[in-house]
PALUM-41667 format. One record per residue (C-alpha): x negated, y negated, z; residue in three letters; residue number from 1. Coordinates in Angstrom, 3 decimals. Each point is the difference from the previous one (the first is absolute). Layout:
// residues N
[[X; Y; Z]; 'ALA'; NUM]
...
//
This chain:
// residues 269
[[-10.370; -58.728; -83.447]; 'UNK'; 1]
[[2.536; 2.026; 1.673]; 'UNK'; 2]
[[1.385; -1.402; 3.303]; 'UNK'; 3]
[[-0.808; 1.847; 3.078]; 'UNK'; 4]
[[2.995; 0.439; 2.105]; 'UNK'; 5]
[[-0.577; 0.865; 3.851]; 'UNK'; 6]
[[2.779; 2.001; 1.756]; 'UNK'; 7]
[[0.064; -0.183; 3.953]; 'UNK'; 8]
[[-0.843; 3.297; 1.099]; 'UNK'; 9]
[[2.563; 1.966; 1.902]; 'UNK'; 10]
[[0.487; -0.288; 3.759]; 'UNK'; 11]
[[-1.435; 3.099; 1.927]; 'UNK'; 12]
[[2.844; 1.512; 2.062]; 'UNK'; 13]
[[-1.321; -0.258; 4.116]; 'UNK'; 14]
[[-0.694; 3.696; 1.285]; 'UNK'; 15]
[[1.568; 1.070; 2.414]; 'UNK'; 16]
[[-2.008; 2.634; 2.543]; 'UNK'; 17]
[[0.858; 3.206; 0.363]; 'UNK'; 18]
[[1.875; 1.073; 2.661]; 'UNK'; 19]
[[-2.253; 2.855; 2.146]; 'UNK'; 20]
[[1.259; 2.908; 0.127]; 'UNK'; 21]
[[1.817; 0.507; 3.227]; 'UNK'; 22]
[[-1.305; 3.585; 1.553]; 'UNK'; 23]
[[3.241; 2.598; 0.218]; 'UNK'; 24]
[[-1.546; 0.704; 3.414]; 'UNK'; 25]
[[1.828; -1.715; 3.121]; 'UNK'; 26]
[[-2.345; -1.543; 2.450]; 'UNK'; 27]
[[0.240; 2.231; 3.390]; 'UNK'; 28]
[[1.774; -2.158; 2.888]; 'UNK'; 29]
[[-0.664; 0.035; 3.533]; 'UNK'; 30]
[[3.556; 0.968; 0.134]; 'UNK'; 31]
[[-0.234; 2.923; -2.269]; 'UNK'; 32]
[[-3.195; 1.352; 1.890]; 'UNK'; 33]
[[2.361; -0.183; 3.163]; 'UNK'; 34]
[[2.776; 2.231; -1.799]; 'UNK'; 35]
[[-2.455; 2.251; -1.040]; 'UNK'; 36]
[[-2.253; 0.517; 3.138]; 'UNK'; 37]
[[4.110; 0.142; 1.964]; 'UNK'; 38]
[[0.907; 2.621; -2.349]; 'UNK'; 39]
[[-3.492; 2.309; 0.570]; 'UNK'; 40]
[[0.232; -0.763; 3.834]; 'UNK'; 41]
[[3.801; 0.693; 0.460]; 'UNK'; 42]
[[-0.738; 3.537; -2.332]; 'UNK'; 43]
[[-2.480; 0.871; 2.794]; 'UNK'; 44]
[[2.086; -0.826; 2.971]; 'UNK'; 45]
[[-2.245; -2.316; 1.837]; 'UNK'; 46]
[[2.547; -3.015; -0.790]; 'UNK'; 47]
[[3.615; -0.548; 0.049]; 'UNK'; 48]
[[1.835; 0.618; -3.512]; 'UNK'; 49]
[[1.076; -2.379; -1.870]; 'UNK'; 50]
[[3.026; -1.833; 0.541]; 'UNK'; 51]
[[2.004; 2.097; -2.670]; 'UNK'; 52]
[[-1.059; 3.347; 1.710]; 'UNK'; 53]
[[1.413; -1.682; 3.327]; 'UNK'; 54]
[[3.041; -0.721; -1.234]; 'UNK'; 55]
[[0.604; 3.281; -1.824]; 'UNK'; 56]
[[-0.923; 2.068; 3.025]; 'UNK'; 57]
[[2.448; 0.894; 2.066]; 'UNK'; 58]
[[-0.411; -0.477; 3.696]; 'UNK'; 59]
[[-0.195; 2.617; 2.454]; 'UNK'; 60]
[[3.263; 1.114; 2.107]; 'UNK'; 61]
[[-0.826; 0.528; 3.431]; 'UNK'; 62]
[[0.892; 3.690; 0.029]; 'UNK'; 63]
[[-2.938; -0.204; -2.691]; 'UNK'; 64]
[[-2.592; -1.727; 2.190]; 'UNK'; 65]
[[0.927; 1.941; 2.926]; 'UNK'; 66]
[[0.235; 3.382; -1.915]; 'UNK'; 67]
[[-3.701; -1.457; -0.699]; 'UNK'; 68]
[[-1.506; -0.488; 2.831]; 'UNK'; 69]
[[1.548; 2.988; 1.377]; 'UNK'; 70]
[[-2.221; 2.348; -1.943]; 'UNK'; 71]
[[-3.158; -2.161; 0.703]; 'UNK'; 72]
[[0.925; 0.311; 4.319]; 'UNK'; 73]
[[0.603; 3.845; -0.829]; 'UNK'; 74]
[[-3.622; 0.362; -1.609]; 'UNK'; 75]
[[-1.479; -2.005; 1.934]; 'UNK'; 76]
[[1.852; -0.784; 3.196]; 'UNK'; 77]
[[-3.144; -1.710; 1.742]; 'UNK'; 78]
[[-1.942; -2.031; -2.883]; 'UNK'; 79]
[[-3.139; -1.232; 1.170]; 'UNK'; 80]
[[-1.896; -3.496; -0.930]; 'UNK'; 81]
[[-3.601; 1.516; -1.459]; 'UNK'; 82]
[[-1.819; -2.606; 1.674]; 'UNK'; 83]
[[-2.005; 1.058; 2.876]; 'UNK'; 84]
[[-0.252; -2.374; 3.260]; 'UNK'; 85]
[[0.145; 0.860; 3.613]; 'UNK'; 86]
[[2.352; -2.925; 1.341]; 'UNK'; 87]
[[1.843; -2.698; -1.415]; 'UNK'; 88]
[[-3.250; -2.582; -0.307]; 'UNK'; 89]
[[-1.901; 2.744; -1.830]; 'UNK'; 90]
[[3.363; -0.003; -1.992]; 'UNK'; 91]
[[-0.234; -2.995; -0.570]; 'UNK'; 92]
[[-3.083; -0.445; -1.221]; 'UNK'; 93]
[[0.251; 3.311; -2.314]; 'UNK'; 94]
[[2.962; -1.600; -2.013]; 'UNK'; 95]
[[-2.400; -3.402; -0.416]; 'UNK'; 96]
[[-2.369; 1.825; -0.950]; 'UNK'; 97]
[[2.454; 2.095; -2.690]; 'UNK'; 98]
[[0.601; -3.075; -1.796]; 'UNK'; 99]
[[-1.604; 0.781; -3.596]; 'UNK'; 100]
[[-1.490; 3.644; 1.218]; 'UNK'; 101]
[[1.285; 3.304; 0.192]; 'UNK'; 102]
[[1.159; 1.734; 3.585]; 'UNK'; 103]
[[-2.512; 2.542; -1.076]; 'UNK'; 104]
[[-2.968; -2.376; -0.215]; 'UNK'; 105]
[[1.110; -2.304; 3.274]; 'UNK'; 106]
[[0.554; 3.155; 2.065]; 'UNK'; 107]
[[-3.628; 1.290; -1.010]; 'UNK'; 108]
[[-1.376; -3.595; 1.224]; 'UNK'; 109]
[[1.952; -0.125; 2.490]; 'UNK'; 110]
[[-0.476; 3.271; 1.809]; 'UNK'; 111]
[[-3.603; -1.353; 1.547]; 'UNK'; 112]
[[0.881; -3.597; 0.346]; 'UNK'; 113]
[[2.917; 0.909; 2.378]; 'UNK'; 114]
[[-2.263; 2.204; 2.111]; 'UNK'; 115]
[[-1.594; -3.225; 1.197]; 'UNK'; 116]
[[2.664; -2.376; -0.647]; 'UNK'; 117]
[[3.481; 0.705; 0.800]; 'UNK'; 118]
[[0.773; -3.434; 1.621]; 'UNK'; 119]
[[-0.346; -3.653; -0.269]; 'UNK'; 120]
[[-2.854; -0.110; 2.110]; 'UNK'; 121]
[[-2.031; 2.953; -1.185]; 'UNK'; 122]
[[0.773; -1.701; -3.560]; 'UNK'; 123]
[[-1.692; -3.226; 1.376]; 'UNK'; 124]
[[-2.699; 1.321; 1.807]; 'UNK'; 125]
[[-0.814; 1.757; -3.099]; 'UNK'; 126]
[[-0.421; -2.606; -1.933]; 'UNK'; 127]
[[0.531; -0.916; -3.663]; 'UNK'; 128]
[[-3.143; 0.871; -1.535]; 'UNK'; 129]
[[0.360; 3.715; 1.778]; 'UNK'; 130]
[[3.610; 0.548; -1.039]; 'UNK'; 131]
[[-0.740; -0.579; -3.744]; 'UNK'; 132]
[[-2.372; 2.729; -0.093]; 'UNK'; 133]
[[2.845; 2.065; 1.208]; 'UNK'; 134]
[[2.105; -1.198; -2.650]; 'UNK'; 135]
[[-2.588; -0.857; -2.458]; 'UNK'; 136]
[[1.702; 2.969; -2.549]; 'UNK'; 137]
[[3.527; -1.852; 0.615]; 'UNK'; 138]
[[0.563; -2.753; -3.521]; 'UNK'; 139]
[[-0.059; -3.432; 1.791]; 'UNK'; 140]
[[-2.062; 0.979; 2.519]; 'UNK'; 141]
[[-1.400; -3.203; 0.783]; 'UNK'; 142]
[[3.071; -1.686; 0.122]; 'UNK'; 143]
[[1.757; 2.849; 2.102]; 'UNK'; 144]
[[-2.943; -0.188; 2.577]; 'UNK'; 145]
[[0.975; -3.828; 0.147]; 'UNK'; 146]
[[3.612; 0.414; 0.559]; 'UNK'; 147]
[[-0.107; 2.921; 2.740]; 'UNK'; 148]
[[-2.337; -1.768; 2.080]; 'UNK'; 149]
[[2.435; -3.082; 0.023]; 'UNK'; 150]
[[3.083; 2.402; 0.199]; 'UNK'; 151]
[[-1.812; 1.380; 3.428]; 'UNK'; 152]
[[-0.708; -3.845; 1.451]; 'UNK'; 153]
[[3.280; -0.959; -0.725]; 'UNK'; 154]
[[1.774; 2.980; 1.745]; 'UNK'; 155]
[[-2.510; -0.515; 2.772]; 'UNK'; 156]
[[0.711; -3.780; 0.400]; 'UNK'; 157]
[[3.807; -0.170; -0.882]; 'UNK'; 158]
[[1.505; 3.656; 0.942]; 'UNK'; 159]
[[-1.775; 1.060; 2.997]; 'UNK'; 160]
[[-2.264; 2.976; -2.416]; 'UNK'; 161]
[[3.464; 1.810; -0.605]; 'UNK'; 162]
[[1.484; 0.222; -4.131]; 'UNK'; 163]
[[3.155; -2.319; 0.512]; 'UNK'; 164]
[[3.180; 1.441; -1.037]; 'UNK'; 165]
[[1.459; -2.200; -2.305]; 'UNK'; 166]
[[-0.153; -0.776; -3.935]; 'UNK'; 167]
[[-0.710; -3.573; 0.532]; 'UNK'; 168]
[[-2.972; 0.348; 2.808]; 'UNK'; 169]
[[-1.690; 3.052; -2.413]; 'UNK'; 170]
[[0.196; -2.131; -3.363]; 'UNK'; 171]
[[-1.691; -3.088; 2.368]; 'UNK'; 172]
[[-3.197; 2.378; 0.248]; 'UNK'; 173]
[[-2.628; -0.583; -2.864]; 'UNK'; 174]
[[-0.014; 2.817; -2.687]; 'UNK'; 175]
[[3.469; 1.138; 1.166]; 'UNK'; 176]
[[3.197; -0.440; -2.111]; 'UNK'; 177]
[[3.754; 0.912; -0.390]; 'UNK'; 178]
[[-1.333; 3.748; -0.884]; 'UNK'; 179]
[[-2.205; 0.357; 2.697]; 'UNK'; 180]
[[2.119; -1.462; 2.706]; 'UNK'; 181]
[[3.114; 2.380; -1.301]; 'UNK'; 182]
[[-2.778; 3.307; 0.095]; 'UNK'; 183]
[[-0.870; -0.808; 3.344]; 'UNK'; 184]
[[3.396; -0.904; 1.594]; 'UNK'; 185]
[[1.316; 3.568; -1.337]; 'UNK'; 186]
[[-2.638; 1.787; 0.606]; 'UNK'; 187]
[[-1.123; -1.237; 3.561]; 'UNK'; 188]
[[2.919; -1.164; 1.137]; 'UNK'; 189]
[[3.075; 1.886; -1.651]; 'UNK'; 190]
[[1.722; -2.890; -1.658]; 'UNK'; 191]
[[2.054; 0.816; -3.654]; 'UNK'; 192]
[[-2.252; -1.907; -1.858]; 'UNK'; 193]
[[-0.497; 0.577; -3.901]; 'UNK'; 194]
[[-3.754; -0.418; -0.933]; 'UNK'; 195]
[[0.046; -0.466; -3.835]; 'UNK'; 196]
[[-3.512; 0.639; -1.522]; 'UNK'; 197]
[[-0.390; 0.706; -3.679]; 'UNK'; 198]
[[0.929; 3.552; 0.286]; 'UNK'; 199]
[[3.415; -0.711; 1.578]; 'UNK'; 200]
[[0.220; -2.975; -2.181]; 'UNK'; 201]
[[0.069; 2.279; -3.351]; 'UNK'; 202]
[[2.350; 2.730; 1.883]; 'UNK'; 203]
[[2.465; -2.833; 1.024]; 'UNK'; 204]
[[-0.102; -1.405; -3.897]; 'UNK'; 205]
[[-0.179; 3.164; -1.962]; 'UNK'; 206]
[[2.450; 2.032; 1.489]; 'UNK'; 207]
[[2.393; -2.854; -0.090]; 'UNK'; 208]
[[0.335; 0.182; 4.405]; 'UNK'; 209]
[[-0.639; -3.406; 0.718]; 'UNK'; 210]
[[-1.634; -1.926; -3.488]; 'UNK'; 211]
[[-1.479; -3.182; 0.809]; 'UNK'; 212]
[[-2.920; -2.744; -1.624]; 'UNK'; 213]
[[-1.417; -0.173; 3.155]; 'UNK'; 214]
[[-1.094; 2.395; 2.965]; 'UNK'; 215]
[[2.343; -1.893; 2.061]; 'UNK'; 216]
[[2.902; 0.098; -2.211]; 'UNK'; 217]
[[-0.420; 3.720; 0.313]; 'UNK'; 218]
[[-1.217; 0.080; 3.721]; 'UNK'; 219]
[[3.883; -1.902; 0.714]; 'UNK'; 220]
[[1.839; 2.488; -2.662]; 'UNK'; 221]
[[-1.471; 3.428; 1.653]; 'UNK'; 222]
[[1.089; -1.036; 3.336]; 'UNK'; 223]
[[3.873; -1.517; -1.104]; 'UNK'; 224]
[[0.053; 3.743; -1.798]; 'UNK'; 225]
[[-1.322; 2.294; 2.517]; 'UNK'; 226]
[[1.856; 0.890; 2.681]; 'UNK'; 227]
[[-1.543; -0.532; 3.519]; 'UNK'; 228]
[[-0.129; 4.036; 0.821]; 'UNK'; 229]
[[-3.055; -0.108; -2.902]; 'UNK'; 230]
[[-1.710; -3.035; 1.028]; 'UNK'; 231]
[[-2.042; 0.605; 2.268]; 'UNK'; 232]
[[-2.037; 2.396; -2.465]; 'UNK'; 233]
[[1.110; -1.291; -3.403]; 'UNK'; 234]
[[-3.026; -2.082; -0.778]; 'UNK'; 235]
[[-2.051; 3.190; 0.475]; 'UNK'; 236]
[[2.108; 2.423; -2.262]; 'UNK'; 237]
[[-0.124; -2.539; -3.017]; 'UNK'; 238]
[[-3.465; -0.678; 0.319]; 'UNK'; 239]
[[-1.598; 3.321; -0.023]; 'UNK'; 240]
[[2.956; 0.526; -2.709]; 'UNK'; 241]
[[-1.482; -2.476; -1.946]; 'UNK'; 242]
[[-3.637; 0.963; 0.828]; 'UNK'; 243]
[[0.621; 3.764; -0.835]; 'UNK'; 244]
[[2.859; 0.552; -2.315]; 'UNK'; 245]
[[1.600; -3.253; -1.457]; 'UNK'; 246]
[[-3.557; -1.012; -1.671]; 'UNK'; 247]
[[-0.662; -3.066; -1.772]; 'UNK'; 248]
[[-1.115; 1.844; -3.065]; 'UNK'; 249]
[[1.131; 2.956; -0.138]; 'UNK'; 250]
[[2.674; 0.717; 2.344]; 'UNK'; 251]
[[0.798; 3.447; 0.652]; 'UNK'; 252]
[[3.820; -0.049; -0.274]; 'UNK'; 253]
[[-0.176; 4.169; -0.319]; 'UNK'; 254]
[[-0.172; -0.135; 3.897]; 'UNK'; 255]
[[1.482; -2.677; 0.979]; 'UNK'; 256]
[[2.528; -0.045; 2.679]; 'UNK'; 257]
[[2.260; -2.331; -1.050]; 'UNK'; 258]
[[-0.410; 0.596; -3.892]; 'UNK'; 259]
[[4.103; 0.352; -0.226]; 'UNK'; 260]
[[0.130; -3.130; 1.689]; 'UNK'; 261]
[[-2.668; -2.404; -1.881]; 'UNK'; 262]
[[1.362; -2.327; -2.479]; 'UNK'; 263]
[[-3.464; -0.553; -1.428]; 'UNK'; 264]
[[0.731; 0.850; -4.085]; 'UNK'; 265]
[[-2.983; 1.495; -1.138]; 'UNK'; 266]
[[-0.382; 2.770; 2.981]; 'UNK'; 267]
[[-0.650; 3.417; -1.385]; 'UNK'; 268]
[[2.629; 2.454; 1.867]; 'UNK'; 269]
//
């Protein structure tokens, strides 16, 4: 009888998994949302330009900036704010009011509630409940109401009823900040003070005047640029520039004042 030899079988090799497939894609970053959404907002204007397109621009002389506000005193040599009030409290409360809303929509509020209320203690006697439907068409109505009614007790209580007349007393009053207090100290009181809303905050970054992160980086460049003959009315000419010509989406650069002068790089003339 033949004799049955037994081989040991062979060792199975260990398998090794396959290795997914990595996807070619590159997971999105916070940091490469914030380059993108910086790129769309600086092509708009409603945000300063990148860091690169500061650089490269070159600044303004100050034959430019004069040469610029020049033409804007000789078109319009007495700008007006396009808020409506009857005294420096209805001022007052008309710029609180702006904060989120357009002139157009406060002034339309406004126009009845300052009929019966153009002082602290009309404004109290009034009463909160009344003055929001005054304002009820106003965004933040609610909260608005709130503020003015505390804005009038505390000039009552701490200023003798009268707006005080400096930055630091006007930013103490509820709903009122650095904007507001620099509207009302120009406007009521003559001072050279540089309100930067969004309007002049896209003028003062796009056409390379005064670029800044921040409305106060731009609010301290405008005034170390423009010389004290324009001050007085320079917050008004680059506001209703910014609200009428140098638009946020479409700017219309064909007639534009100071088109020679911008440095923006994409204007059209």
């Amino acid at each position: 009888m033949a004799k049955i030899i037994r081989r040991p079988l062979p060792k199975s090799k260990p398998t090794t998994p396959k290795r997914a497939k990595q996807s070619r894609l590159r997971p999105v970053t916070s940091q490469g949302r914030e380059k993108t959404a910086k790129k769309a907002a600086a092509k708009s204007g409603q945000v300063p330009p990148a860091k690169k397109t500061l650089k490269a621009s070159k600044p303004w002389t100050p034959a430019e900036v004069r040469e610029a506000f020049s033409r804007f005193r000789k078109a319009n040599p007495e700008p007006k704010g396009e808020l409506e009030h009857l005294n420096p409290y209805t001022l007052l409360i008309a710029v609180v009011l702006s904060a989120q809303a357009t002139d157009a929509g406060v002034n339309k509020a406004t126009r009845a509630l300052f009929a019966v209320a153009d002082s602290p203690q009309k404004m109290l006697a009034l009463g909160e409940e009344k003055l929001r439907d005054y304002i009820k068409t106003v965004g933040l109505y609610r909260t608005k109401a709130r503020n003015v009614i505390a804005l009038s007790e505390k000039l009552i209580a701490e200023f003798g009823g009268e707006v005080p007349r400096t930055r630091a007393e006007i930013e103490s009053l509820p709903g009122a900040g650095r904007k507001t207090a620099n509207v009302v100290l120009n406007m009521a009181f003559g001072e050279h003070t540089m309100a930067v809303d969004t309007h002049v905050f896209r003028v003062g970054n796009r056409t390379g005047l005064a670029p800044g992160k921040t409305p106060l980086e731009v609010e301290l460049g405008l005034e170390r640029v423009i010389p004290a003959e324009f001050m007085l009315h320079a917050h008004h000419w680059l506001i209703l520039h910014g609200r009428y010509t140098c638009l946020a989406r479409k700017p219309r650069c064909e007639v534009c004042l100071i088109n020679d002068l911008c440095r923006w790089p994409e204007k059209t003339v």
